[in-house]
VMD Tcl script that draws the C-alpha trace (Angstrom):
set ca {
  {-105.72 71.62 28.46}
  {-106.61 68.26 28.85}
  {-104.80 65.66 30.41}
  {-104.37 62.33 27.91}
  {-103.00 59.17 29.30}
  {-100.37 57.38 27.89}
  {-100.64 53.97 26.69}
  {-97.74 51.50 27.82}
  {-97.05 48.84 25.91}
  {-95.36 45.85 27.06}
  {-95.50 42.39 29.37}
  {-95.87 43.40 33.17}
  {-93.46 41.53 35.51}
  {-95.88 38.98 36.75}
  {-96.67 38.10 33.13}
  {-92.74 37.63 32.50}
  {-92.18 35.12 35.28}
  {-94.91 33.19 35.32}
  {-93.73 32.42 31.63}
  {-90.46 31.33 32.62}
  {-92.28 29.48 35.38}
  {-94.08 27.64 33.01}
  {-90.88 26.98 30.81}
  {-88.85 25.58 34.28}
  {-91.76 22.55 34.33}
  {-91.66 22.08 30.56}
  {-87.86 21.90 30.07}
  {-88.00 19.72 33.75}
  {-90.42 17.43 32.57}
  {-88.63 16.82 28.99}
  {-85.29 16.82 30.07}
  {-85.45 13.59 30.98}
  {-86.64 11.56 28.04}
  {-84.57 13.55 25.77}
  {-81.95 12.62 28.00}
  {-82.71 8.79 27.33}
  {-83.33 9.55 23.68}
  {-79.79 10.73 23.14}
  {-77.85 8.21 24.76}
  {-79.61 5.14 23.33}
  {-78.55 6.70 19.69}
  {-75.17 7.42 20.67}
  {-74.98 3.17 21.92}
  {-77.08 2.54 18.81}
  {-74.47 4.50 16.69}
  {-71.98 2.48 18.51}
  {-73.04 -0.97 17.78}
  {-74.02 -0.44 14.54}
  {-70.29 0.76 13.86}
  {-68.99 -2.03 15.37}
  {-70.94 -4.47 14.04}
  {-70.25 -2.96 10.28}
  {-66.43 -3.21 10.17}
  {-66.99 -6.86 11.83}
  {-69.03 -7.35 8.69}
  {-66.59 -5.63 6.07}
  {-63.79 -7.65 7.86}
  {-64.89 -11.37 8.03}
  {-66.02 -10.64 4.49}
  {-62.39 -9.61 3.91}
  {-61.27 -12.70 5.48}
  {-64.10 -15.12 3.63}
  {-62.77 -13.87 0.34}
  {-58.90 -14.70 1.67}
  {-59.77 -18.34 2.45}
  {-61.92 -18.49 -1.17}
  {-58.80 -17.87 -2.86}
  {-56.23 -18.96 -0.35}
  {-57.63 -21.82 1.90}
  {-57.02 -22.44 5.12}
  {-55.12 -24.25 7.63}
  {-57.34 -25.08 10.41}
  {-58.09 -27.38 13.12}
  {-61.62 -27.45 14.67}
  {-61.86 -24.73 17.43}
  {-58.64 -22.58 15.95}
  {-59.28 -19.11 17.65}
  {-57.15 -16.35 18.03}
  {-57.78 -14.41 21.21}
  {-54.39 -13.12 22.35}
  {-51.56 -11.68 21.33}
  {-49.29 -14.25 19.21}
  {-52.19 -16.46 18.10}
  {-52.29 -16.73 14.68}
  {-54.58 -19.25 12.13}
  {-52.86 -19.75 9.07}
  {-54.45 -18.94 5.50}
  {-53.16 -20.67 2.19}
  {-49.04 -20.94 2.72}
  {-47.83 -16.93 3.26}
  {-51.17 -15.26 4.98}
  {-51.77 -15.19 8.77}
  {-54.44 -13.85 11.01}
  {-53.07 -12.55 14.07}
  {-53.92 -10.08 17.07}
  {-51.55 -7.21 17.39}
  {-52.28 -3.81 19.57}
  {-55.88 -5.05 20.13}
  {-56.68 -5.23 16.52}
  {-57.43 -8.57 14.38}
  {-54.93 -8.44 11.32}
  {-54.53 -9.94 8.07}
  {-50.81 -9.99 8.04}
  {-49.38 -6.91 9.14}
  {-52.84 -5.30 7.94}
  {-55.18 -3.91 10.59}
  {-59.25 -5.30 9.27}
  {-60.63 -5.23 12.51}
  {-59.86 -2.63 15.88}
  {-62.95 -2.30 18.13}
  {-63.12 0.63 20.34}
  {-63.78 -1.36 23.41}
  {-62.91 -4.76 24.41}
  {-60.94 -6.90 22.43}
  {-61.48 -8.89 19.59}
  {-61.63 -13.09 18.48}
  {-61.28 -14.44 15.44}
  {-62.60 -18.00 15.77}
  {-62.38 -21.32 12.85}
  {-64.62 -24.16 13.22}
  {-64.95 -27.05 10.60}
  {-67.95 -28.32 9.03}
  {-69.30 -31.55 10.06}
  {-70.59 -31.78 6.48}
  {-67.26 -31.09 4.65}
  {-64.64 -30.71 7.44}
  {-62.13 -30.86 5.04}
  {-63.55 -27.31 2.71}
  {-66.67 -25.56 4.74}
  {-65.93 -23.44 7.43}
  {-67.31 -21.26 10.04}
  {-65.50 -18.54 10.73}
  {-66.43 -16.31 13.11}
  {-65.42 -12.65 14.39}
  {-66.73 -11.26 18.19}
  {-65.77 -8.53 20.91}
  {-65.18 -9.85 24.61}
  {-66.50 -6.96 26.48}
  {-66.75 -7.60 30.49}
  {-68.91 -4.30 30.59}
  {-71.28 -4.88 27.76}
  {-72.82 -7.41 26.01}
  {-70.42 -9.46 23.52}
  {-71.14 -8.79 19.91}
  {-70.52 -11.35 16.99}
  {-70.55 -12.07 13.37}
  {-70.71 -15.30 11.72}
  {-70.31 -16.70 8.53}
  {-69.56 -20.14 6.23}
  {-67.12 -20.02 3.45}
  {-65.80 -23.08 1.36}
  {-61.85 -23.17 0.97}
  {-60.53 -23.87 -2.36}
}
mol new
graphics top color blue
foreach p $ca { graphics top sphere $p radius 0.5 }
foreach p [lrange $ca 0 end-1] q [lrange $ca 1 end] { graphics top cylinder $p $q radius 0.2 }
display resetview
């Protein structure tokens, strides 16, 4: 009879971890721009948030003192608990909880730091154009702001 060798198939053991050698340095050498990658969208996806509902909510406001008016001096702000600025004869905007509010209605709750709602007068028309103006203070981050000008009926 004749003797017929078998034919193994297969990786050999040398073959096997020198491929997940190889894999080690890839995933080592990507780890760390991927790394980067995902935390700048995550702060991306952060700011952009925030600065949205500051959008949607001094638009809120803007439409308020279009209809309303407003009762402001030049500098009004409201920073703190208590602090309101006064629109048209029954509307107030107030901080409560860390959110701004329109009334008792919360526009405007960042997730960090805390927010200002800030009335200037026009040097043009002091006594109808307005800049009104929402920000974050943030000690660990840079602030964040929205501005607009609205006339007042």
């Amino acid at each position: 009879m004749s003797k017929r060798r078998q034919k193994w198939s297969g990786f050999t053991l040398i073959e096997m971890v020198l491929v997940l050698i190889i894999l080690g340095i890839v995933s080592a050498a990507a780890a760390r721009p991927l790394g980067q990658m995902i935390s700048t969208w995550f702060d991306t996806r952060e700011a952009y948030g925030d600065e949205a509902d500051m959008v949607f909510a001094l638009s809120r406001i803007a439409r308020e003192v279009r209809q309303h008016g407003i009762s402001c001096d030049n500098g009004d702000s409201v920073t703190d608990n208590g602090d309101s600025v006064k629109l048209g004869e029954d509307k107030n905007i107030t901080i409560n909880d860390g959110a701004l509010r329109l009334d008792d209605d919360p526009i405007f709750w960042p997730e960090s730091g805390s927010p200002v709602f800030e009335c200037i007068s026009s040097e043009a028309d002091p006594s109808r154009l307005f800049r009104i103006r929402i920000s974050i203070d943030r000690t660990d981050s840079e602030d964040r702001e929205v501005t607009t000008y609205v006339y007042s009926r």
